[in-house]
N, C-alpha and C positions, 0 to 999 in steps of 0.2 A: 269524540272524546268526552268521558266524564266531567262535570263539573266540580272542580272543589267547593265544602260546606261553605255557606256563606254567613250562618253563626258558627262557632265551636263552640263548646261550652266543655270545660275539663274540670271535675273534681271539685266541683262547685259546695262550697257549705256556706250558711249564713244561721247567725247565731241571734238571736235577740237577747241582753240582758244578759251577755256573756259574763259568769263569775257572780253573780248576782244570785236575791232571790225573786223568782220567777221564770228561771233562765230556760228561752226555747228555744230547740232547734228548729227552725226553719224548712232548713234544705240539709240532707247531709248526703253528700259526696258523690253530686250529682254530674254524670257527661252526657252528651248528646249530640248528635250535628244536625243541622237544618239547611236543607241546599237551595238554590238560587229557582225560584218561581212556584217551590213549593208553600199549599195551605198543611198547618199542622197546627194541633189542636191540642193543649195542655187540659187536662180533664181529669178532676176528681172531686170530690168534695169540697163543704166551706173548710179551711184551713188544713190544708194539704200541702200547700206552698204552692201552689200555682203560679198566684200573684207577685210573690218572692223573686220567682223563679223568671219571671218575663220582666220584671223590672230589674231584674241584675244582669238581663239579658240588653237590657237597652241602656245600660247603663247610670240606672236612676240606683240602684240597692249596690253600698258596695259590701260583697263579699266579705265572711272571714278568711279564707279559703279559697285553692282554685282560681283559674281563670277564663273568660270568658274573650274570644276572636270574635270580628262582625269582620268580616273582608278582609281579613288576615292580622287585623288590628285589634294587638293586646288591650282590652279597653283600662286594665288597671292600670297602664302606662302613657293614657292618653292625659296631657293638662287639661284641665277646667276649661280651655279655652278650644282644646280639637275635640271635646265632650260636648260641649255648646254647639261645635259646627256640623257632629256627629248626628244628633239630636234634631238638626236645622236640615240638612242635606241628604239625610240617608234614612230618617227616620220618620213614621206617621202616627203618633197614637191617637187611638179612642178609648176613652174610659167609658163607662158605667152610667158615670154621674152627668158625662156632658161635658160641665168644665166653662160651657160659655159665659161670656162679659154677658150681665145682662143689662148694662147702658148701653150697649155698641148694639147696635141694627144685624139682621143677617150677614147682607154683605160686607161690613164690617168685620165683623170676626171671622168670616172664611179669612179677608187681607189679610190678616194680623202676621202668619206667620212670612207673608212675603213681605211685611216693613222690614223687618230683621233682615230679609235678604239683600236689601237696600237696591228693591226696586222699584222703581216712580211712580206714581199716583194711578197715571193712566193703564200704564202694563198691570199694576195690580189689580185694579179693576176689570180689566180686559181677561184677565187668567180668570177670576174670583165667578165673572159672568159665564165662562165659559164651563166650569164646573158646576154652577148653581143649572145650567139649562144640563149636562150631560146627568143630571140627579134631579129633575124636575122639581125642581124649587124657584125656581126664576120668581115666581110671583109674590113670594115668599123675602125677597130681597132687603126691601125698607123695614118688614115687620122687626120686633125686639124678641128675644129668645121667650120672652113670657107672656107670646101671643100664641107661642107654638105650642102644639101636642109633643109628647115625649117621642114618637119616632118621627114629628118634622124637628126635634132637636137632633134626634141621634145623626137624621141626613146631613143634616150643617155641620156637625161634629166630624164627618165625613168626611165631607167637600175640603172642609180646614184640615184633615190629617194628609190628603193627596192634592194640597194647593201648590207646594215648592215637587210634587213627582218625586215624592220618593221611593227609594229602592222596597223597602221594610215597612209592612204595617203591623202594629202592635195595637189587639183589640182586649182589654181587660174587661167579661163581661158585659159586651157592648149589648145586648140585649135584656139586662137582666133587671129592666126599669121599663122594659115597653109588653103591650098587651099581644097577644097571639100573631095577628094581622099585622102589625108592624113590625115585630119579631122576625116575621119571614122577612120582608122584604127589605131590612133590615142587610138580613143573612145573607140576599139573593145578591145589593150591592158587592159584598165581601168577596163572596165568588166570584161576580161578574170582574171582579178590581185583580184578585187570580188569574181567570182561566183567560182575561181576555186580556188585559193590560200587564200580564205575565209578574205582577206582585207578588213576593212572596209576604204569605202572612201566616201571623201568628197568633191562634185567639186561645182565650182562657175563655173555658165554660165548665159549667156545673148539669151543662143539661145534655144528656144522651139523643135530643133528638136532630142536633145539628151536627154528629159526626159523620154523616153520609159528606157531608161537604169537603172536608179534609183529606191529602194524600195519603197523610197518616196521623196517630193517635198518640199522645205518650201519657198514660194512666198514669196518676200522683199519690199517694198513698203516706202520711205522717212523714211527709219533706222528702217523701226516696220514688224513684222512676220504679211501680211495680209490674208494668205489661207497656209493650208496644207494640201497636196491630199496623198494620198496612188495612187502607183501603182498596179490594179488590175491585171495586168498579169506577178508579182513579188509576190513569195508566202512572207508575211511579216512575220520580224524576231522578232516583239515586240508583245505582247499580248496587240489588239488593247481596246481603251478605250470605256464604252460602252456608246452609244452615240444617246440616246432614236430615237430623228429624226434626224438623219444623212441620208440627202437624198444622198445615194451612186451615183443615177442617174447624178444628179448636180454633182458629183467630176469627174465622167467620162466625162461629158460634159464642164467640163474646162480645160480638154487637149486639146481642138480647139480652145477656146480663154484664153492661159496661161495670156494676158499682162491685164486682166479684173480686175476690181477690186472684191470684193464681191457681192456688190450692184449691178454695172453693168451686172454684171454675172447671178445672180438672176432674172432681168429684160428680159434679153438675152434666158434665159429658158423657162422666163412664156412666151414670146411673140410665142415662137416657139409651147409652146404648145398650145397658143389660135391661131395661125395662121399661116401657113408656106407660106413665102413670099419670091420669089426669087431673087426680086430685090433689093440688098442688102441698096439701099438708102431708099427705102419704108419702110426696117426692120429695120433700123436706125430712123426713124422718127415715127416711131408705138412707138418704146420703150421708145422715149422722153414722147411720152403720156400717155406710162404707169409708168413711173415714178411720173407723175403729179399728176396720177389718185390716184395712190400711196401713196406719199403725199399729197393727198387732195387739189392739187392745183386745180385742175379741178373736177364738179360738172359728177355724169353719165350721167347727159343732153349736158355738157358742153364736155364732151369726147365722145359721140356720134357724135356732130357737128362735131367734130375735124376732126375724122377720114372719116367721111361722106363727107368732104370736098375734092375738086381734087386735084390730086399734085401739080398744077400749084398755086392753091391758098394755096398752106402750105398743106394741108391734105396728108391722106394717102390714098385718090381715092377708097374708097369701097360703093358700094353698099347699100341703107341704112337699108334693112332689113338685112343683115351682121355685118356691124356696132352695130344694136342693140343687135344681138346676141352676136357680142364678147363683147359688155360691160358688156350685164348680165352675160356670162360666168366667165369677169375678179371679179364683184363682188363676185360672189357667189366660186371663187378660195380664193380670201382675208375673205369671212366670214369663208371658212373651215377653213384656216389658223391661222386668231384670235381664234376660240376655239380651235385649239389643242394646239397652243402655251401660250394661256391664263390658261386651264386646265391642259395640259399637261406635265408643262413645266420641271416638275423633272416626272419621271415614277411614276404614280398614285399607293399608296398601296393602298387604297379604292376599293374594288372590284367593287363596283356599278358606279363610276366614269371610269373605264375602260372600263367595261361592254354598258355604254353608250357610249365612243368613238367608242367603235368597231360596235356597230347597228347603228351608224350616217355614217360611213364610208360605210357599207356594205349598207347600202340603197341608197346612195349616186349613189355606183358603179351602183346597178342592175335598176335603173333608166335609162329606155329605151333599158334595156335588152328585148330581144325577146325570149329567153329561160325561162322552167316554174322549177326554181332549185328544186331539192327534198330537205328535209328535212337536210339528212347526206351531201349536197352539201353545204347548207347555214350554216351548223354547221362545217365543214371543211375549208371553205371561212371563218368563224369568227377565226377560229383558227392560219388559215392564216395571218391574219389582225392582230389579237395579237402581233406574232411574228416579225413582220412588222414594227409596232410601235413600241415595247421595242427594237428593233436592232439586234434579235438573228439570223436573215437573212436578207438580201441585195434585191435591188427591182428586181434581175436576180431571184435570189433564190425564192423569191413569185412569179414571173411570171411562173417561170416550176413549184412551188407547185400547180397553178392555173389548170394548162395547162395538168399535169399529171394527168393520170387515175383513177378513184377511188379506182380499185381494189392494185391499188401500194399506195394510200394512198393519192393521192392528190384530188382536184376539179373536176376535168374534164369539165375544159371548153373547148372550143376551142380556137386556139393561140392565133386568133387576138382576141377574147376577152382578154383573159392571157395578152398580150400585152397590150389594153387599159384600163385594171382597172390596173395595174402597174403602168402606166403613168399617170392616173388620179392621185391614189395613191400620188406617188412624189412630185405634185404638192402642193399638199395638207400639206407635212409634214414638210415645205422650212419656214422660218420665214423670213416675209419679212420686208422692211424697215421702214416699218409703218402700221399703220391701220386704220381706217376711226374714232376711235377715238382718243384720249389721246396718247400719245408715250414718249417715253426719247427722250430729248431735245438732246443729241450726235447723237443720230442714223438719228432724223430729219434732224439735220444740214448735216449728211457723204450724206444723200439721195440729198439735195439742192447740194452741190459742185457735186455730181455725175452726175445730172442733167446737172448745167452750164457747166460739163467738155462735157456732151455727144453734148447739146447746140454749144460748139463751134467746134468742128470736125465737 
């Protein structure tokens, strides 16, 4: 049986300086659930609300707005007095800064948080020994916080957040004051306090290179959740939602560009799949034009020119039978795109409505296929393609159904085909920021700032 979330977070906003001048929002109107043993990773920028957001998680920030569940418990309903023991019993943070006494000796401030639990001299000493050896600091016991290096503070900082065992650890930054080499091992505690002593944790970071660690991600962006990826090489601990075109391909491919936005990201994909360019100013100047193309700023005659143009004169220097090819390609990626998203858009019960998505798609692929399929090969590719679209497999998982034998039950193609109809595929099932007709006037505008933001970089 699934586990229920063991944060909730509903609808969450937090205002600084509400009514005032200065007045910031924070967070605005933010939900999310975090389930029981999962690591998840709040990540964007300095002043994103990250920090906002995990402190109104544990109940230090209170809300304008919204409310926030730890174990089924309203925290804006809880007294000062079930907040204290909320805090004491369930909860473990690490900040940044450390936080330690520094007159109190190591093993001293590991105790601290077990006086409050009002246990004896001896038991807390006996807990406080027993964490200082499972974090190899034992020797470390009698010294004062300001004999330590910055990652034998953050360890102590540690040992004191998981001295009363608790449920939830909350890490603010916990690295963002130590050198490389204590950074990891730092990291490697966090996880081993996850995977092995079944913690769920909850770290803020600014840095892309510790989200291999995490179940999952939730990107922060001016106080608002703007992407949340699943780590595929994390078995997940929630029963994921089903998510008709969830192109998985795009979640993997935004672990190389974490700081992207959606749009950007989107853009960043397609260009890669009309054209692999390795000179990173050229892929930067493709992608403004397909933005453009996008939003209809530019005509396919008028983004032909563009790109037909040399780098000196603005273009992106291609050849012009190239040029015409990637424009017809890019069109004809947005028309697939508008009809799945337009027909598509909740999982069709109409069986004839599916039936035609999947013979649009599979003709699509075997265009310019040089193989002559048998019958049970295009009827196992349709069955492929079903599952594809409803999200009951991932675009890895249709590629070896592709690529696999017939007699084991797959396609049998060969790889690099299996490879290119996957990739075609993904492309296809991306909803992008616009269409060449009609759009919501929000998505228009997010596509124009994304534009002028890529414009001035």
């Amino acid at each position: 049986m699934m586990k229920a979330p063991i944060i909730k977070v509903e609808n969450l906003s937090v205002t600084y300086n509400a009514g005032k001048l200065g007045e910031t929002e924070a967070l605005k109107n933010i939900s999310m659930e975090i389930y029981p043993e999962e690591y998840v990773i709040l990540f964007g920028p300095s002043g994103c609300g990250k920090s906002t957001l995990l402190y109104s998680m544990a109940g230090l920030e209170v809300p304008n707005s919204g409310r926030v569940f730890v174990e089924n418990d309203d925290l804006s309903k809880l007294s000062n007095k079930k907040i204290v023991q909320f805090l004491r019993q369930k909860l473990g943070m690490i900040f940044q800064a450390f936080y330690l006494i520094p007159s109190l000796s190591v093993i001293d401030n590991i105790m601290l948080p077990q006086m409050f639990a009002s246990e004896t001299p001896a038991k807390r000493r006996e807990r406080a020994l027993k964490v200082l050896e499972r974090f190899e600091i034992t020797k470390l016991k009698n010294n004062l916080p300001t004999e330590l290096s910055g990652g034998q503070q953050q360890r102590v900082a540690i040992c004191r957040a998981v001295i009363n065992n608790p449920t939830i650890i909350f890490a603010d930054e916990p690295v963002g004051n130590l050198d490389s080499v204590s950074s990891e091992k730092v990291m490697d505690m966090l996880y081993e306090l996850n995977n092995k002593d079944k913690k769920t944790i909850v770290l803020v970071t600014h840095d892309s290179r510790y989200l291999r660690y995490a179940h999952r991600v939730y990107y922060l962006r001016d106080g608002e959740i703007v992407r949340e990826v699943s780590n595929s090489e994390r078995a997940q601990l929630r029963e994921e939602k089903m998510k008709p075109f969830m192109a998985h391909a795009l979640i993997e491919f935004a672990k190389y560009y974490p700081h992207l936005d959606e749009a950007n990201l989107k853009v960043k994909f397609l260009c890669h799949y009309l054209l692999s360019l390795e000179e990173e100013r050229t892929q930067e100047r493709l992608e403004k034009l397909v933005h453009e193309r996008i939003c209809n700023q530019l005509t396919h005659e008028q983004f032909v020119n563009e790109i037909n143009k040399s780098y000196l004169e603005g273009g992106v220097g291609l050849y012009d039978q190239t040029a015409h090819h990637l424009a017809e390609q890019l069109d004809e990626v947005l028309e697939q795109a508008e009809y799945f998203a337009t027909n598509f858009h909740k999982f069709p019960e109409n069986y004839e409505i599916l039936h035609q998505g999947i013979v649009r798609l599979r003709d699509h692929l075997l265009v310019g296929y040089h193989g002559h399929p048998s019958q049970e090969q295009i009827e196992r590719l349709d069955s492929a393609i079903k599952a594809r679209i409803e999200g009951s497999i991932d675009h890895l998982q249709f590629e070896k159904k592709l690529e696999q034998h017939l007699n084991d039950g797959g396609v049998g193609l060969h790889y690099q085909t299996a490879q290119e109809f996957s990739r075609r595929i993904e492309v296809f099932l991306i909803t992008y920021p616009t269409v060449f007709h009609e759009a919501p006037q929000e998505i228009v505008s997010d596509a124009k700032e994304a534009i002028a933001k890529t414009s001035q970089t």
